[in-house]
Backbone as XML, in Angstrom:
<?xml version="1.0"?>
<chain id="A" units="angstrom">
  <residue number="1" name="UNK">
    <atom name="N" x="-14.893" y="2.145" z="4.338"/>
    <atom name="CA" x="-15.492" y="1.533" z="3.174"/>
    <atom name="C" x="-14.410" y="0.999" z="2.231"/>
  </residue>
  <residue number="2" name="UNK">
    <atom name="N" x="-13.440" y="1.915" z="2.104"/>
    <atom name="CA" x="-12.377" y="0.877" z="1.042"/>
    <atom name="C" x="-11.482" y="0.269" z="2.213"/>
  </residue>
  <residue number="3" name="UNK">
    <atom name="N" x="-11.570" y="0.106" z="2.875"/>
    <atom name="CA" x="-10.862" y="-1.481" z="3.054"/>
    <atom name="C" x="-11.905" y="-2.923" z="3.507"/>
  </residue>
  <residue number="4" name="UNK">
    <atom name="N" x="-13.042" y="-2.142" z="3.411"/>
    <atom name="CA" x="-14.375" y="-3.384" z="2.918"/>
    <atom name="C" x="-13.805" y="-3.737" z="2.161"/>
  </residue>
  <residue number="5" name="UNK">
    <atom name="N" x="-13.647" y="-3.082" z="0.982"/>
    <atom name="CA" x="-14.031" y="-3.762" z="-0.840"/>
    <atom name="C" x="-12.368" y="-3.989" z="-1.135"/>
  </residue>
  <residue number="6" name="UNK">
    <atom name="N" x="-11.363" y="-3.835" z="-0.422"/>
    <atom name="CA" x="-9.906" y="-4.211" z="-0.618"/>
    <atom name="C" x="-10.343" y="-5.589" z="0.034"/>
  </residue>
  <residue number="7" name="UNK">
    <atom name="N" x="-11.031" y="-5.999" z="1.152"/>
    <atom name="CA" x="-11.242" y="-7.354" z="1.422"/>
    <atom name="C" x="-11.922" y="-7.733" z="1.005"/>
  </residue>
  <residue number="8" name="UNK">
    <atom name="N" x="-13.023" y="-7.788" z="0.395"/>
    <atom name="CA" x="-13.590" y="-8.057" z="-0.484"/>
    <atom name="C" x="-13.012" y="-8.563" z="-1.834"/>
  </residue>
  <residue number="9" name="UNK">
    <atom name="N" x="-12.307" y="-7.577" z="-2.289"/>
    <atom name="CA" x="-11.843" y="-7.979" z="-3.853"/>
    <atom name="C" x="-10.886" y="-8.699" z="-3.624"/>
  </residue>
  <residue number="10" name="UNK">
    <atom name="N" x="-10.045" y="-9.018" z="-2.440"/>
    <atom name="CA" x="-8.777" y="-10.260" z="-2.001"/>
    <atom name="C" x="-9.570" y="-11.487" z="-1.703"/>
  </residue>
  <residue number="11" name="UNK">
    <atom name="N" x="-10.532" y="-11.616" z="-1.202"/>
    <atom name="CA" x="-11.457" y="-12.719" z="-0.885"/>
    <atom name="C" x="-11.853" y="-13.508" z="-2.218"/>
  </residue>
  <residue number="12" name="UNK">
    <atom name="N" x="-12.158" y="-12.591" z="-3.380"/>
    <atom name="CA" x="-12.706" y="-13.003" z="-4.463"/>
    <atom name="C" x="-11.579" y="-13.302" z="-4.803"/>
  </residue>
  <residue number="13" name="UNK">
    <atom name="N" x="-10.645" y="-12.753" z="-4.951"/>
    <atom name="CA" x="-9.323" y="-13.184" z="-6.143"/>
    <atom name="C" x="-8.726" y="-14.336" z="-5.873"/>
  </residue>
  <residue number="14" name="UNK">
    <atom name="N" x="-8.993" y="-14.331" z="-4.359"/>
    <atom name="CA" x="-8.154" y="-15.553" z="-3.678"/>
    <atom name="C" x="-9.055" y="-17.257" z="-4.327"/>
  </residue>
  <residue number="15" name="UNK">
    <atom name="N" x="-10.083" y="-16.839" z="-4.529"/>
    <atom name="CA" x="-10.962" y="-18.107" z="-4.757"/>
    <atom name="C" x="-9.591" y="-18.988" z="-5.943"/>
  </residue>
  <residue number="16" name="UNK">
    <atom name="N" x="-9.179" y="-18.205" z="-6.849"/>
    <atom name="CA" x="-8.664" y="-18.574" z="-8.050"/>
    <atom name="C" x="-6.938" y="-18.803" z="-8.031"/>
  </residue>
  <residue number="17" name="UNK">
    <atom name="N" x="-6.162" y="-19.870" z="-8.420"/>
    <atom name="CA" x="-4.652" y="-19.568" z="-8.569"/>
    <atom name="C" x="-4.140" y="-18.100" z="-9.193"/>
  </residue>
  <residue number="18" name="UNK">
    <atom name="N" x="-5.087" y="-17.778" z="-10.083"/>
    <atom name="CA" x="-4.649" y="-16.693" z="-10.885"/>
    <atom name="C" x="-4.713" y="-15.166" z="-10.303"/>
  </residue>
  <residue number="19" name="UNK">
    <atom name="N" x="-5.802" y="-15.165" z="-9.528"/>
    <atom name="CA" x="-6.470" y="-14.619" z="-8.673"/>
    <atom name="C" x="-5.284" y="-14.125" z="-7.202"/>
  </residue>
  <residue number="20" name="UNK">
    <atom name="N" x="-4.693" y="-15.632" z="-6.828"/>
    <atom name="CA" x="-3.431" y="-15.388" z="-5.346"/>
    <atom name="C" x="-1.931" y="-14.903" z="-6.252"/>
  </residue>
  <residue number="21" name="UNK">
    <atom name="N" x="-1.619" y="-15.603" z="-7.605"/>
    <atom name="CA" x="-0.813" y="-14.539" z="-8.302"/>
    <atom name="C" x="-0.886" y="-12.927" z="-8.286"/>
  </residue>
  <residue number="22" name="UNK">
    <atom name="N" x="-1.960" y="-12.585" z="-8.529"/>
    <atom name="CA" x="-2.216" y="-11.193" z="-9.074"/>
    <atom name="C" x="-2.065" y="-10.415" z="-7.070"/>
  </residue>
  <residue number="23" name="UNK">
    <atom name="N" x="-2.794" y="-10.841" z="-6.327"/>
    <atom name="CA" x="-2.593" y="-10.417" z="-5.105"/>
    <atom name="C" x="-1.425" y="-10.904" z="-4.233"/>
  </residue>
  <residue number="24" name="UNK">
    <atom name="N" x="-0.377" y="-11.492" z="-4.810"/>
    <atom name="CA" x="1.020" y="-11.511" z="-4.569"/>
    <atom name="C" x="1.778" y="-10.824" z="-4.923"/>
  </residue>
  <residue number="25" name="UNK">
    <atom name="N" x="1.126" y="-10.609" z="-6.103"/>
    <atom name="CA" x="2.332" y="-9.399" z="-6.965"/>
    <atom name="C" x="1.748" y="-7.952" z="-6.299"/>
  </residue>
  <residue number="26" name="UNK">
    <atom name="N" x="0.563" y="-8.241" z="-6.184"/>
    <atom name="CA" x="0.273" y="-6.582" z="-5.202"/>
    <atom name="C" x="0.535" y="-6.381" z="-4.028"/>
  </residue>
  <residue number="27" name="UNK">
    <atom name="N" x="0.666" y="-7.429" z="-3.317"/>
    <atom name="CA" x="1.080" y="-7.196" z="-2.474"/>
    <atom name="C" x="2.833" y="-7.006" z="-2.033"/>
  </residue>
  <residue number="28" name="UNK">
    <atom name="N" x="3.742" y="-7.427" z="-3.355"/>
    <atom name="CA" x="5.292" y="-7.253" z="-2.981"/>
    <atom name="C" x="5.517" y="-5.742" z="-3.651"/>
  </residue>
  <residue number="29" name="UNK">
    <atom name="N" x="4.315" y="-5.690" z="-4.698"/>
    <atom name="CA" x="4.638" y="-4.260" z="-5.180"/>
    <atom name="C" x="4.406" y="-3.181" z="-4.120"/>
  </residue>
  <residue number="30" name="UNK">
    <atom name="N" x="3.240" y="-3.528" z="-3.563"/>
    <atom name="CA" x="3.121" y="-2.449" z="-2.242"/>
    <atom name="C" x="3.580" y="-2.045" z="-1.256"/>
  </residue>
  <residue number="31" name="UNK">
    <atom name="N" x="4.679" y="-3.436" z="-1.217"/>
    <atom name="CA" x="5.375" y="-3.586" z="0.399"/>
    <atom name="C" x="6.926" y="-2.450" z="-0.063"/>
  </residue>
  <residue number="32" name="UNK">
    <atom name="N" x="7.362" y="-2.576" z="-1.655"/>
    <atom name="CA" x="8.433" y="-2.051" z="-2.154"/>
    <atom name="C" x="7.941" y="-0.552" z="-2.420"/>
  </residue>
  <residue number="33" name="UNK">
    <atom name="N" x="6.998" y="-0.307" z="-2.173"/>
    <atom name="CA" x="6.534" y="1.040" z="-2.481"/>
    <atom name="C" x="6.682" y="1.345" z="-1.065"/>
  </residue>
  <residue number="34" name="UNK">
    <atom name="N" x="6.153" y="1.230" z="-0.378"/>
    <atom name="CA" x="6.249" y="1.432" z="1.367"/>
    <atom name="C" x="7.803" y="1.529" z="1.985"/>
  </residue>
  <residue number="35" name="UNK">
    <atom name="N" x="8.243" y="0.531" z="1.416"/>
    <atom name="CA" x="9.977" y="0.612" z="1.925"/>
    <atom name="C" x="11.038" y="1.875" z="1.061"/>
  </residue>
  <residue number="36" name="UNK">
    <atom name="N" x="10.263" y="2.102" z="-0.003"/>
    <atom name="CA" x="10.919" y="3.254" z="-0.496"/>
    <atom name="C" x="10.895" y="4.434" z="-0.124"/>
  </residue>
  <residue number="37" name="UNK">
    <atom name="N" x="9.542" y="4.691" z="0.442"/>
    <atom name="CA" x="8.740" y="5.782" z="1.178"/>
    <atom name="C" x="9.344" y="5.902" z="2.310"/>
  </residue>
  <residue number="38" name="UNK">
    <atom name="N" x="9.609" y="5.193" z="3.067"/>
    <atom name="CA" x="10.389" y="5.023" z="4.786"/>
    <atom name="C" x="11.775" y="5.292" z="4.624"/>
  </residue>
  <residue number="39" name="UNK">
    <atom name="N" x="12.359" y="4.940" z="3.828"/>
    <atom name="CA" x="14.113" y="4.888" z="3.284"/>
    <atom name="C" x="14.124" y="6.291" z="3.225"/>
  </residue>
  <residue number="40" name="UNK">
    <atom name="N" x="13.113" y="6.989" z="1.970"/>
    <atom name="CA" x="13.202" y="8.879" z="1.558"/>
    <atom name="C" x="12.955" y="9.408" z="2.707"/>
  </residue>
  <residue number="41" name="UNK">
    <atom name="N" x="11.989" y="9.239" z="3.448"/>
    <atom name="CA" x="11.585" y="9.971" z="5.171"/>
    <atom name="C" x="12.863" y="9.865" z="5.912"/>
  </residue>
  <residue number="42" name="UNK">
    <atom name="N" x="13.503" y="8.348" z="6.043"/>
    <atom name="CA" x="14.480" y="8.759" z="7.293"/>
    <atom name="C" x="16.084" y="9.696" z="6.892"/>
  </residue>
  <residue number="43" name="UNK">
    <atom name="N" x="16.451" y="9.350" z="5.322"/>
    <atom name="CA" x="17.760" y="9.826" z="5.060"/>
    <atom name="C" x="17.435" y="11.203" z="4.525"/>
  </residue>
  <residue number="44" name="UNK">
    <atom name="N" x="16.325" y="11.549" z="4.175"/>
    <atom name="CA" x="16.447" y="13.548" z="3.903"/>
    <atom name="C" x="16.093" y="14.186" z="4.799"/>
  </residue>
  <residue number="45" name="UNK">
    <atom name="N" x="16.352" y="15.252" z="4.758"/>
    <atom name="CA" x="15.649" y="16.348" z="5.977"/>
    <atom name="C" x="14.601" y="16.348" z="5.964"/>
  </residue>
  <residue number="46" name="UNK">
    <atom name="N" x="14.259" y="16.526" z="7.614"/>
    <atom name="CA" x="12.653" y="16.815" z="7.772"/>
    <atom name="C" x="11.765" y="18.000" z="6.744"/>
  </residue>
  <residue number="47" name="UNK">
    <atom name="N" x="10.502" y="17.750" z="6.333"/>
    <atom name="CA" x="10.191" y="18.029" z="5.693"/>
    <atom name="C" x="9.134" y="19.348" z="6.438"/>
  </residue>
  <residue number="48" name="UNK">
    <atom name="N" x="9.096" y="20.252" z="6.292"/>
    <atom name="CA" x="8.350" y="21.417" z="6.928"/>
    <atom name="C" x="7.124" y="21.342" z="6.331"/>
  </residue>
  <residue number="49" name="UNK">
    <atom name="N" x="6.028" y="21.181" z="7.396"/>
    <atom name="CA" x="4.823" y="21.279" z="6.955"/>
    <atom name="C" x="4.047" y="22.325" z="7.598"/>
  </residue>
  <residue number="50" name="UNK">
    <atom name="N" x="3.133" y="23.016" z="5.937"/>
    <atom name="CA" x="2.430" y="23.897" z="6.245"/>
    <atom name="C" x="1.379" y="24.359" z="7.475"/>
  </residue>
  <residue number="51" name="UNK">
    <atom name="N" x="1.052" y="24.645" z="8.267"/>
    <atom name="CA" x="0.417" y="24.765" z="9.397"/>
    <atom name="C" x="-0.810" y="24.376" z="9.148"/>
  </residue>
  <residue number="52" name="UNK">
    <atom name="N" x="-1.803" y="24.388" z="9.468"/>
    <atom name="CA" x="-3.073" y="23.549" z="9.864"/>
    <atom name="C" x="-4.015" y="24.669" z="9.579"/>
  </residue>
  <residue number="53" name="UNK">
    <atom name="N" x="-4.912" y="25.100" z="8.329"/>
    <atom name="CA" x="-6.159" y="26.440" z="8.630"/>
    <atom name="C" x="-6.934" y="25.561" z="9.843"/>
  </residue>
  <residue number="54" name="UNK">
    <atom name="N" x="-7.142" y="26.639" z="10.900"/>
    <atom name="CA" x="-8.657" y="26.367" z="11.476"/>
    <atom name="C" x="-9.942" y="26.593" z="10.674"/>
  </residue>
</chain>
């Protein structure tokens, strides 16, 4: 369901110049959020995760 209404609300925004601004900038902000995230994962130590309750 939310990536319905993520296409959805890009479909609508896109109608407008102002609209492909605003989903440009979200989209370089997101891509720099993602590359920061991948950079911290590969150069620190693995991170120990808690086991799984059944």
């Amino acid at each position: 369901m939310r990536r319905f209404f993520k296409f959805v609300m890009a479909r609508w925004l896109a109608r407008t110049p102002i609209g492909l601004a605003v989903l440009a900038l979200g989209w370089l902000l997101g891509r720099r959020r993602r590359r920061v995230q991948q950079e911290g994962q590969r150069s620190s130590r693995p991170v120990r995760r808690r086991p799984r309750r059944r």
